[in-house]
N, C-alpha and C positions, 0 to 999 in steps of 0.2 A: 336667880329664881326661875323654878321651869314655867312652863306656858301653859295655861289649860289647853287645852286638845285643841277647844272649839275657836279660842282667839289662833293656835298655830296655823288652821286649815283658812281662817280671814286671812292672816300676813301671806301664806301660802300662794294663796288665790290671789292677792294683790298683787305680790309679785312677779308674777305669770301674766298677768295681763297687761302689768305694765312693760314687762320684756315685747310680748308680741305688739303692744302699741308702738313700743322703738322700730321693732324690727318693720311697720311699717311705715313711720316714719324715715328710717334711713331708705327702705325703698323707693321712696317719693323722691327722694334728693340721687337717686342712685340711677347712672352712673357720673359722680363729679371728677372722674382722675379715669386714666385711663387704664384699660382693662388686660391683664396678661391671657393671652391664650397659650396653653403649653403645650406643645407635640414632642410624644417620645423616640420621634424620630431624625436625621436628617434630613436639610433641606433639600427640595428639587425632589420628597420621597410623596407617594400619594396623600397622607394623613398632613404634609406639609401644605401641597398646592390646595387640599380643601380648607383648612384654616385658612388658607391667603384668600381665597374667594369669601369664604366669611366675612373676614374682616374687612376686606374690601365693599361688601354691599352693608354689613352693621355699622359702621360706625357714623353715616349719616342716619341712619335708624336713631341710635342709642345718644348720638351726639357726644360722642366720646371717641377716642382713638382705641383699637385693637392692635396691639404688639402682639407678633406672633413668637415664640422664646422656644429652640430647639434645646434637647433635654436626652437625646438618645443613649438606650443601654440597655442589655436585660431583654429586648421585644419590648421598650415601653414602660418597664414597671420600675424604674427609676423616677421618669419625668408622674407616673401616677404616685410614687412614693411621697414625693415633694407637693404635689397637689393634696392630696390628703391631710400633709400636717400643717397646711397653709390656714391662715384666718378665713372665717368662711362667711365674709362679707361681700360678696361677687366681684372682687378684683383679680383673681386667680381663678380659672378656667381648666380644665382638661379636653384637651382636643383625644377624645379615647376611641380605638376600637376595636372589632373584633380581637385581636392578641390580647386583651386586657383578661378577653375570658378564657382565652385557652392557658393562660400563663396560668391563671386559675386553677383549672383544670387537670395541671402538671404538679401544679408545688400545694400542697398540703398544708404548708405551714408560711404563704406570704407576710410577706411587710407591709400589707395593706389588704382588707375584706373588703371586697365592692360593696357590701350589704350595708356594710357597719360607717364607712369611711368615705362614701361619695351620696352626692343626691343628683338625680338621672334631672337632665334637663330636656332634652330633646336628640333624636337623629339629627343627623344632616345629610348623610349621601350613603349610595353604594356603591360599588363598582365591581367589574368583573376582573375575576384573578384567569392569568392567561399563561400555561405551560406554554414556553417558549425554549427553542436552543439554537446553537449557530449552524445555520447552513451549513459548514463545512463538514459539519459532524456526517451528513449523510443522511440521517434521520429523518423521513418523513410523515411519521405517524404515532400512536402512542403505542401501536403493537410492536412497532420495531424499535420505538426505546425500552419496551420490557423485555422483549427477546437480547436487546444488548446487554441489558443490567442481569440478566439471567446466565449469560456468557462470560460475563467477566463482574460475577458476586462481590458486592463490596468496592468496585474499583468505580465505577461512574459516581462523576462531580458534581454533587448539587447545590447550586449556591442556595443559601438562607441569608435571613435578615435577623438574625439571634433565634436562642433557644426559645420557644415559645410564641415565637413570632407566627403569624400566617402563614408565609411561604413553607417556616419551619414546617409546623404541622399540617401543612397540605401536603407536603414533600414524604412526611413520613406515614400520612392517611391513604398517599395513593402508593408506598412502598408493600405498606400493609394487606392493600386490597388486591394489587399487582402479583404478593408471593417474593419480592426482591430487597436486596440489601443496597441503601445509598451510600455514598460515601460523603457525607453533609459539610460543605464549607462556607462557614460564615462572615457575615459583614455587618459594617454599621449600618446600611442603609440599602437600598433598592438598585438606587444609580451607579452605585461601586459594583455591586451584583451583576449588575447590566453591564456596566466595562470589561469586566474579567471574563463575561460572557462573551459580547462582540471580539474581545483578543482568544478567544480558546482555550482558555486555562482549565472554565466548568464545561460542564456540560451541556447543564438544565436548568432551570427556574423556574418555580410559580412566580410567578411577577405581578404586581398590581400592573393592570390594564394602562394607565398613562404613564407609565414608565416607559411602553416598550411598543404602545402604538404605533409611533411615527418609525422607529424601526423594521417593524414590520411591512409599512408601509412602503419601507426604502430597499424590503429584499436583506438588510443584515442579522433579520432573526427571521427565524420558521415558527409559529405558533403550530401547534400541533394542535392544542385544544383549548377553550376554557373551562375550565375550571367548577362546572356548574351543570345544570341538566336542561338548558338552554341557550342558544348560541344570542353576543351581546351584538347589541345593533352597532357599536360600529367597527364590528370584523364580522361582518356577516356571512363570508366565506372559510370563518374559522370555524370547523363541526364542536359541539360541547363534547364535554366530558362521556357523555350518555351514551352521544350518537358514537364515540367512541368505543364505548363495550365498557362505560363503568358507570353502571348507571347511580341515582344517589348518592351525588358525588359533589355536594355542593359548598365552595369554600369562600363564597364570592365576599371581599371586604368592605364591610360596614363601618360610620364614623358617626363617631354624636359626642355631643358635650355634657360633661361631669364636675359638678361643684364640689366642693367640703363638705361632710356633711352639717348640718345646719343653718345652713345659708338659707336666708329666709326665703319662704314660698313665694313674695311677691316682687324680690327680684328673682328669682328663677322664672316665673312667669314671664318677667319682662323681657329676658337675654330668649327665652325660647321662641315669643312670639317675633322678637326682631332675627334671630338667625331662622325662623320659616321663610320670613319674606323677603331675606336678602338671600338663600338659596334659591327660590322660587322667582325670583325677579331675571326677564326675558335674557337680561347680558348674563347673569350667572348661569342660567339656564344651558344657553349657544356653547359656555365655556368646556361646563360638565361633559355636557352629549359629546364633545371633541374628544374628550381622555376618556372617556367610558364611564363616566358617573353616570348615575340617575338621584336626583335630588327625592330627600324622605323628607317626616318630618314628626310631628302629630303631639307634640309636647310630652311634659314629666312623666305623666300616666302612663301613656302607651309605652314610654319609653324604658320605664323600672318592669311592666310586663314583658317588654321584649329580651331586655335584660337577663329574665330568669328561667325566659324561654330557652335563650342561648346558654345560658349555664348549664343547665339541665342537657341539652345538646351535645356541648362539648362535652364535658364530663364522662357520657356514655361513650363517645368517640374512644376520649383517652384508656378510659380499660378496654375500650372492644382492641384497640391497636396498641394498649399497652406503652402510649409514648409517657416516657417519664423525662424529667429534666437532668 
């Protein structure tokens, strides 16, 4: 028998607030089991060591254990594929960042909408992306790697970290603004980047900043510049992208975490306010500043803003430089 209108929009209505009563009673008990963090990268790459400082100061926070679970393929959009069609009861995590939106920004027709298929929890760190190559090359500046890739069109090696990836599209951002053709070889991860680099096989790299720090430091990579329209505090003798001669130029890698979408608001609350304060706490703090982080933060809100600030961003990038996947 059908319903009158007005008893459907009662059951309706009860229904509804009986779900949200769940969703925050399961918050109150949450988290009882331990929590998956997923990075769509290899380990030892920057988006890895920031979950490890995560989970390292949350989990006396949360009172639960952080498993960090690498996932790499794609720039990431594998390990986000998998997190999107996970139960979205805050046991499953997305360690995401900046490549999530440029992969965006490339494929038209993804395996997952950041809009539709994630809820924004919070930042956690930035860091400065740092063109680097091997001393031997000779190279000491970024005019004289453009005048190289000018001289020999298409033959200079640039390693990446997949299609869509950061390095990628920094790599083909500054090919663009430059006038020059790269010759893009890629990898699963940062650190393999950085070996084939220290042996001479590439040439050049955007590299997340604590990949290639302490190298630099040791004299086996030349930073030419970062990556940015600011030099990072700790290569302060490395000139930015700017002081270079290109100016807004800024590709620096950002990390935050991303739930299923529907995972209730007040364990998002919870996981956001415990990874502010375990990024922001004095030992995580010391760790960051060493690799070139700087700790963000500022919860859901700010963070779906930031979100569509960066869409909007890349986006424009990708047609003004025409990178397609």
């Amino acid at each position: 028998m059908e319903l009158p209108r007005r008893r459907f929009l009662q059951l309706t209505a009860g229904a509804s607030a009986l779900q949200a009563l769940t969703g925050i009673a399961q918050a109150d008990d949450y988290p009882s089991r331990p929590i998956k963090l997923v990075v769509g990268f290899t380990p030892g790459t920057a988006t890895d060591i920031t979950a490890r400082i995560l989970a390292h100061g949350a989990e006396g926070l949360l009172g639960q254990k952080m498993v960090v679970e690498n996932k790499s393929g794609a720039g990431s959009a594998l390990a986000a594929e998998y997190v999107a069609r996970a139960a979205n009861d805050g046991y499953t995590i997305f360690v995401a960042t900046v490549s999530l939106i440029t992969i965006q920004a490339m494929k038209p027709n993804p395996a997952f909408d950041l809009g539709r298929d994630f809820a924004p929890i919070t930042l956690l760190a930035k860091q400065a992306v740092v063109l680097v190559v091997n001393p031997q090359s000779n190279l000491h500046s970024v005019s004289e790697l453009i005048a190289l890739a000018k001289s020999k069109l298409g033959e200079v090696l640039c390693a990446n970290v997949g299609v869509g990836s950061l390095p990628h599209f920094a790599a083909v951002l500054f090919a663009h603004r430059a006038g020059i053709d790269l010759a893009h070889v890629p990898y699963q991860g940062s650190p393999q980047a950085v070996n084939d680099l220290l042996a001479g096989r590439v040439t050049m790299f955007f590299s997340p900043g604590s990949t290639v720090v302490e190298q630099i430091a040791a004299g086996k990579l030349r930073a030419l510049a970062t990556a940015s329209d600011r030099r990072a505090s700790v290569l302060p003798d490395v000139q930015s992208m700017a002081e270079a001669g290109m100016p807004d130029f800024d590709t620096s890698l950002w990390f935050g975490l991303l739930a299923p979408a529907g995972t209730p608001r007040a364990t998002i609350d919870k996981v956001a306010s415990a990874a502010d304060k375990a990024m922001h706490a004095p030992e995580a703090i010391e760790t960051l500043k060493k690799q070139a982080f700087d700790p963000l933060g500022g919860g859901p809100d700010a963070f779906e803003h930031y979100l569509r600030s960066e869409m909007s961003r890349w986006s424009n990038v990708a047609r003004a430089a025409g990178v397609k996947s």
